[in-house]
MARPABA-416513 format. One line per field, with one value per residue (C-alpha): residue number from 1; residue in three letters; x, y, z. Coordinates in steps of 0.2 Angstrom, whole numbers. Layout:
N
n	(NUM; ...)
res	(ALA; ...)
east	(X; ...)
north	(Y; ...)
up	(Z; ...)
! end
This chain:
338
n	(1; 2; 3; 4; 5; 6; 7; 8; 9; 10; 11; 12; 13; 14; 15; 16; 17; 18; 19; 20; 21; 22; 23; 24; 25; 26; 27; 28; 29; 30; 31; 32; 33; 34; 35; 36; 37; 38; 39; 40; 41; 42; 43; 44; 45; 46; 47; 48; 49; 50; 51; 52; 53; 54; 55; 56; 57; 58; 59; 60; 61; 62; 63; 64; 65; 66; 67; 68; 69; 70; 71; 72; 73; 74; 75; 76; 77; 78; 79; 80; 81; 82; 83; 84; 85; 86; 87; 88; 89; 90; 91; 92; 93; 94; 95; 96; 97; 98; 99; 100; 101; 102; 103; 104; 105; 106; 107; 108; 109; 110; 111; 112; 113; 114; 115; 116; 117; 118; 119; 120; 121; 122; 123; 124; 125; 126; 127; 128; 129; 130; 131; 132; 133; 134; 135; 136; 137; 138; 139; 140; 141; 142; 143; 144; 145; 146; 147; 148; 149; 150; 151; 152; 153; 154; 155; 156; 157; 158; 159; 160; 161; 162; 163; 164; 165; 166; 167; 168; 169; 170; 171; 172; 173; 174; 175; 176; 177; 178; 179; 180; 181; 182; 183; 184; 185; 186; 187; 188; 189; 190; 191; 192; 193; 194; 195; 196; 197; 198; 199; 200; 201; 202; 203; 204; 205; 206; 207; 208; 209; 210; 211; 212; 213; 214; 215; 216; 217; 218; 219; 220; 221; 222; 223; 224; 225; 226; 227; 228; 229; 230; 231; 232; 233; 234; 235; 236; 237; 238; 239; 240; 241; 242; 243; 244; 245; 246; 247; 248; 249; 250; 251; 252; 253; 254; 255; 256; 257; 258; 259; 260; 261; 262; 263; 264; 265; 266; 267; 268; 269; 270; 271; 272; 273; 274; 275; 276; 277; 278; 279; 280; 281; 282; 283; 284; 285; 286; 287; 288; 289; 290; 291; 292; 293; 294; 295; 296; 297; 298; 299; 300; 301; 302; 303; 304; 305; 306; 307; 308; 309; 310; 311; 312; 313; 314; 315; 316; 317; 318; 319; 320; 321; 322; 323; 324; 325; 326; 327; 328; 329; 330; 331; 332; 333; 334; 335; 336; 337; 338)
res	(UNK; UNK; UNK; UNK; UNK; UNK; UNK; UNK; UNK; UNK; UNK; UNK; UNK; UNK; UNK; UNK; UNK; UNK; UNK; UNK; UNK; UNK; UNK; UNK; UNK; UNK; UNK; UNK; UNK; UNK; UNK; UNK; UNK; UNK; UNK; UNK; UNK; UNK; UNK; UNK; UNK; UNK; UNK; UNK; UNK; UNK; UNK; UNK; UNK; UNK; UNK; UNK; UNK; UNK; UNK; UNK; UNK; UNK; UNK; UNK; UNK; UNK; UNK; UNK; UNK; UNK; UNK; UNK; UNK; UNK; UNK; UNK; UNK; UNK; UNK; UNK; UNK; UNK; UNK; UNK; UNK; UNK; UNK; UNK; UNK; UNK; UNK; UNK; UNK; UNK; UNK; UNK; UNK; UNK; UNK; UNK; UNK; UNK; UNK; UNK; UNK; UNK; UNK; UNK; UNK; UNK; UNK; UNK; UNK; UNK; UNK; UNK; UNK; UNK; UNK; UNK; UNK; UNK; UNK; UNK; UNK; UNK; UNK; UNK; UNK; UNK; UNK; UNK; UNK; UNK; UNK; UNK; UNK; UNK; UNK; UNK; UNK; UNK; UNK; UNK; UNK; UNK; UNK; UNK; UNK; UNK; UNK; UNK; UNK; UNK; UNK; UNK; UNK; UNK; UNK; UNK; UNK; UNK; UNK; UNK; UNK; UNK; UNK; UNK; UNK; UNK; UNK; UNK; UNK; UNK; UNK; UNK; UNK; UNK; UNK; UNK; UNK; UNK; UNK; UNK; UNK; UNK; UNK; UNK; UNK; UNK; UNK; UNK; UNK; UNK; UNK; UNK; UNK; UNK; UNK; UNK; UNK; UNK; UNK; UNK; UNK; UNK; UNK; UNK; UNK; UNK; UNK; UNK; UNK; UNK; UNK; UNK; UNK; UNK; UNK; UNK; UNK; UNK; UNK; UNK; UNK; UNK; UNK; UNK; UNK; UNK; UNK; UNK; UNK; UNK; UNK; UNK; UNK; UNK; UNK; UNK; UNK; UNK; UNK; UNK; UNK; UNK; UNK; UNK; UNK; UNK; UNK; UNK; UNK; UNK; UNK; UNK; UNK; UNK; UNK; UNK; UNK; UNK; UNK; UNK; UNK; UNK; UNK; UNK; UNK; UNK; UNK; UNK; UNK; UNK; UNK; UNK; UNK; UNK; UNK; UNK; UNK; UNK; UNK; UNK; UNK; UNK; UNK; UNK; UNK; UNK; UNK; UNK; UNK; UNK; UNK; UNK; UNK; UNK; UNK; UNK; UNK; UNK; UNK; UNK; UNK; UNK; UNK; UNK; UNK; UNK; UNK; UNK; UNK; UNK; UNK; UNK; UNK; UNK; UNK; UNK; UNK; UNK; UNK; UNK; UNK; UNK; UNK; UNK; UNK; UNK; UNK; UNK; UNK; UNK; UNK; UNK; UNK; UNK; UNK; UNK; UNK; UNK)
east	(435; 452; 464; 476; 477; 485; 493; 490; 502; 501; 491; 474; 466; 454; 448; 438; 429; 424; 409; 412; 419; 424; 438; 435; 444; 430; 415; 401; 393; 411; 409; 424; 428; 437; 455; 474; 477; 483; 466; 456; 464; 462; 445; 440; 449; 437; 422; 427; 431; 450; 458; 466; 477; 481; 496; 496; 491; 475; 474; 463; 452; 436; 440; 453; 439; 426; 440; 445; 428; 426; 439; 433; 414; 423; 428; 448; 461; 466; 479; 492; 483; 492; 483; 490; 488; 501; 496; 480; 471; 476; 463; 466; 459; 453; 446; 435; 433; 416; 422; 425; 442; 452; 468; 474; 478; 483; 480; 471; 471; 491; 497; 514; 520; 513; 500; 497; 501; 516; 522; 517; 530; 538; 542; 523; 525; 541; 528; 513; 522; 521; 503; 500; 514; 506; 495; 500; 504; 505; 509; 503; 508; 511; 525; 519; 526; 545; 540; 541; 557; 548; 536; 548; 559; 543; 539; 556; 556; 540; 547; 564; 553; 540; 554; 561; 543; 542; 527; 525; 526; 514; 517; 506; 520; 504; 516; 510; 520; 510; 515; 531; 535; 533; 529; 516; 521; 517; 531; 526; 538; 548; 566; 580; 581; 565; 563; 578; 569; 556; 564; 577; 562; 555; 570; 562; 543; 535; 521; 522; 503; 508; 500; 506; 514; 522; 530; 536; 544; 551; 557; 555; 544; 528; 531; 528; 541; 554; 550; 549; 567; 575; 573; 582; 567; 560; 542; 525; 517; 502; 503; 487; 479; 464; 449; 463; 469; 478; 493; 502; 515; 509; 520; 530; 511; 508; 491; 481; 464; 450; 442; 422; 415; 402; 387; 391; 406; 403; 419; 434; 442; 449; 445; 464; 464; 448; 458; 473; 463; 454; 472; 477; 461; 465; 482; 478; 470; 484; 504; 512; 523; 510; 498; 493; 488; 471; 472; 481; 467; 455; 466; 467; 446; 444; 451; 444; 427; 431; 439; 424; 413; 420; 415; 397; 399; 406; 424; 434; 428; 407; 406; 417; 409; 404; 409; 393; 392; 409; 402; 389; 397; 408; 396; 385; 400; 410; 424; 426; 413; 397)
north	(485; 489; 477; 484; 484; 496; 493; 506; 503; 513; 516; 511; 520; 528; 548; 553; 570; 582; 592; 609; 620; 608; 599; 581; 574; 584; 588; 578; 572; 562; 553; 537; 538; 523; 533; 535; 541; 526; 517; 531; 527; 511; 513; 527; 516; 503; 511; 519; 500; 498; 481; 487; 477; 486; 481; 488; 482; 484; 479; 465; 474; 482; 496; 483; 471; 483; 490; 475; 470; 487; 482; 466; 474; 487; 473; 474; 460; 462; 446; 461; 465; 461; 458; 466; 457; 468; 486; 493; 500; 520; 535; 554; 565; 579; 596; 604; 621; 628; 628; 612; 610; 597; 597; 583; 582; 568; 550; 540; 520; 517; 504; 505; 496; 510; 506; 493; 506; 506; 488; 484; 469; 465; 447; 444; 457; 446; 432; 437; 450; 440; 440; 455; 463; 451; 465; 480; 497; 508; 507; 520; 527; 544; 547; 543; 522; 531; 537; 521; 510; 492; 500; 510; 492; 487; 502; 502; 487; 488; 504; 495; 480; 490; 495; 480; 474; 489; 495; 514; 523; 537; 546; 560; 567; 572; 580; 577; 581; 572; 555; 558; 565; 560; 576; 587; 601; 619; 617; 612; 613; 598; 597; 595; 574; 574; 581; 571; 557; 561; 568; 552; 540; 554; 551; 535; 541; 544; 555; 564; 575; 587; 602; 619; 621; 606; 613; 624; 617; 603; 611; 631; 631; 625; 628; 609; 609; 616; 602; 591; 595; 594; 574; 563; 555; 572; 565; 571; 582; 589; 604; 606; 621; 617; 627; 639; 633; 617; 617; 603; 595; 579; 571; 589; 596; 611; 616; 626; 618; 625; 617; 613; 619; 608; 616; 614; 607; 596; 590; 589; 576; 564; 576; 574; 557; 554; 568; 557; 542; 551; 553; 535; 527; 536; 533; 515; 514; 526; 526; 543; 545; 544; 558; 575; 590; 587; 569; 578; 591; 577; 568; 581; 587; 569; 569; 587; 579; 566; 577; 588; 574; 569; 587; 584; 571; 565; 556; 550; 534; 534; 548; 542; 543; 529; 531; 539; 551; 560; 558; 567; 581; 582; 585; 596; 607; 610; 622; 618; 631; 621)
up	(485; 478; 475; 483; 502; 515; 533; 546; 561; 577; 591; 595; 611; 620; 620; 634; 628; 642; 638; 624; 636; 652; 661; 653; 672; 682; 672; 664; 653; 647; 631; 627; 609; 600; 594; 590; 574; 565; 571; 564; 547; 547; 551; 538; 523; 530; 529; 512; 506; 507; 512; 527; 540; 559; 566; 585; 604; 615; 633; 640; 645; 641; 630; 620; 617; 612; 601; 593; 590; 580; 569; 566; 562; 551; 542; 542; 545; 563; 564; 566; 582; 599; 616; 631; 647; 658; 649; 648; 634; 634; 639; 636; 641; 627; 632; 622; 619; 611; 594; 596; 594; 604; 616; 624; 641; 652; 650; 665; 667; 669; 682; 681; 665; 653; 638; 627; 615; 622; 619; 601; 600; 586; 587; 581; 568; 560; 561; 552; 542; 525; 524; 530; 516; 502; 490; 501; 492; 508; 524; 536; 552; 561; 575; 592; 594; 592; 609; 617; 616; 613; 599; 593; 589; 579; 569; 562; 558; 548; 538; 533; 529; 519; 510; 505; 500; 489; 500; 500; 517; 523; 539; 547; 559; 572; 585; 602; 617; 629; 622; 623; 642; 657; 665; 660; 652; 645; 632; 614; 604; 602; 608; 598; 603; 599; 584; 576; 581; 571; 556; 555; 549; 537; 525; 515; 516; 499; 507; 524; 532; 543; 553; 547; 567; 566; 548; 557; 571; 561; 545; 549; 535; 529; 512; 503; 490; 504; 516; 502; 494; 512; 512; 501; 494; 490; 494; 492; 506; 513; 525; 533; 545; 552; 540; 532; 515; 511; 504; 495; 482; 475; 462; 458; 457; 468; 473; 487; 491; 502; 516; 515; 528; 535; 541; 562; 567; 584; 585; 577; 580; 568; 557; 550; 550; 541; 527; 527; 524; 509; 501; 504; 498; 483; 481; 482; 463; 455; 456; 464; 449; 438; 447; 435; 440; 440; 448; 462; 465; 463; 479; 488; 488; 491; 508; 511; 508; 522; 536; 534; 534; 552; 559; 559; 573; 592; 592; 574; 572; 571; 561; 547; 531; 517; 498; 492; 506; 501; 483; 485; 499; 483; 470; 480; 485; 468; 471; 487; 492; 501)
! end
């Protein structure tokens, strides 16, 4: 175990995969995965033996049950984690298609009120907040609780309090339309309302993941140290692209680091998220400022080796990988070639 520990905050929810090909409302077989992107974090720093801490909110139900209760096996600290007895526990629906790469769709379950998701308070943050910040080095989150007004309170609060507790904050911007409208729609770039939103809590992050689209849309570029020089804090960032090339700027080090390919790729997702957590668990045992070229490269294959890892598998959660998996994924695939 490190001695550090990490705080992922963000949303812990359902995906209901529809079979490669098929409409996950209509056809069978459906398969419920355990998700959310800061919950697949959680979970891989976890398994890879981080001190981790979830802050977010389940429904009573089910699904929130079963979820906790993954938490709680995976070994993490889950007095962070709110129950919801007015909000259900989120669904989406993710199609498929026979590559295996995922869209997200709709989400099913809602009565009214929203998600649990939705209504991560921050009154019980306040609370427990100085044990959960006692030993942390990172917090980590992505976008999707700005969405909502009560969840939005709370993950603003934890950045300016992170900050104050000198905790270093990660966000993967994981743009996602569907959490943030009500209506369906065909449009995915964000609007200009929304996109400030996003960008406005991006100016005191020391590391921001990001999609090479959603570069794109946010900054008009996906160049690293472009992005990276238009915030104040100048932070470190990772501009991903599905197999394509990695590109990235860690600590004023610049690199472009191939993905490994696994041998079938079932499904990808979490495949991001299980990446981002390869970076932070390294992160943990090293300080930003203190990275070198080749600690940065090292970083960065690290989390390749995870998001790869999470291919080979159904949903982002089971599929994560242990320590000596990745170790030796690494050391048969030297290059980055496997």
């Amino acid at each position: 175990m490190h001695s550090g520990s990490v705080i992922a905050f963000g949303e812990a929810l359902i995906d209901r995969l529809g079979p490669p090909g098929g409409d996950p409302s209509l056809d069978l077989p459906i398969t419920d995965c355990f998700g959310g992107a800061p919950a697949n974090v959680a979970c891989a720093l976890s398994r890879l033996g981080a001190n981790v801490s979830f802050i977010g909110s389940l429904g009573n139900d089910a699904f929130g049950e079963n979820f906790k209760n993954l938490l709680i096996q995976r070994g993490m600290n889950t007095s962070g984690l709110q129950e919801d007895s007015l909000r259900p526990t989120r669904v989406v629906l993710v199609r498929r298609d026979s590559d295996g790469e995922r869209f997200f769709e709709k989400f099913v379950g809602e009565k009214g009120l929203g998600f649990a998701d939705q209504a991560i308070f921050c009154e019980q943050i306040i609370r427990d907040w100085p044990l959960l910040a006692e030993n942390a080095k990172w917090l980590v989150t992505g976008t999707i609780p700005l969405a909502s007004e009560i969840s939005s309170k709370a993950f603003l609060w934890c950045i300016e309090n992170a900050l104050h507790s000198e905790i270093k904050i990660a966000v993967d911007l994981n743009w996602r339309p569907t959490f943030w409208r009500k209506e369906v729609s065909t449009v995915l770039e964000p609007s200009l309302k929304e996109k400030n939103q996003i960008l406005s809590i991006l100016k005191n992050v020391s590391l921001i993941k990001l999609a090479k689209e959603e570069a794109q849309w946010f900054f008009n570029t996906s160049d690293p140290t472009e992005i990276s020089s238009s915030l104040p804090q100048s932070p470190s960032v990772v501009v991903t692209d599905g197999s394509n090339p990695i590109l990235w700027r860690l600590n004023n080090h610049l690199g472009k680091s191939f993905a490994i390919i696994p041998s079938s790729v079932v499904d990808t997702t979490g495949a991001g998220d299980a990446f981002t957590a390869g970076l932070i668990y390294k992160l943990i045992s090293v300080e930003l400022d203190q990275i070198s070229q080749q600690i940065a490269q090292d970083i960065i294959q690290f989390g390749i080796a995870c998001g790869s890892h999470v291919c080979k598998g159904v949903g982002a959660i089971e599929p994560q990988p242990y320590l000596d998996e990745i170790d030796n994924l690494l050391s048969l695939s030297k290059g980055g070639i496997s």
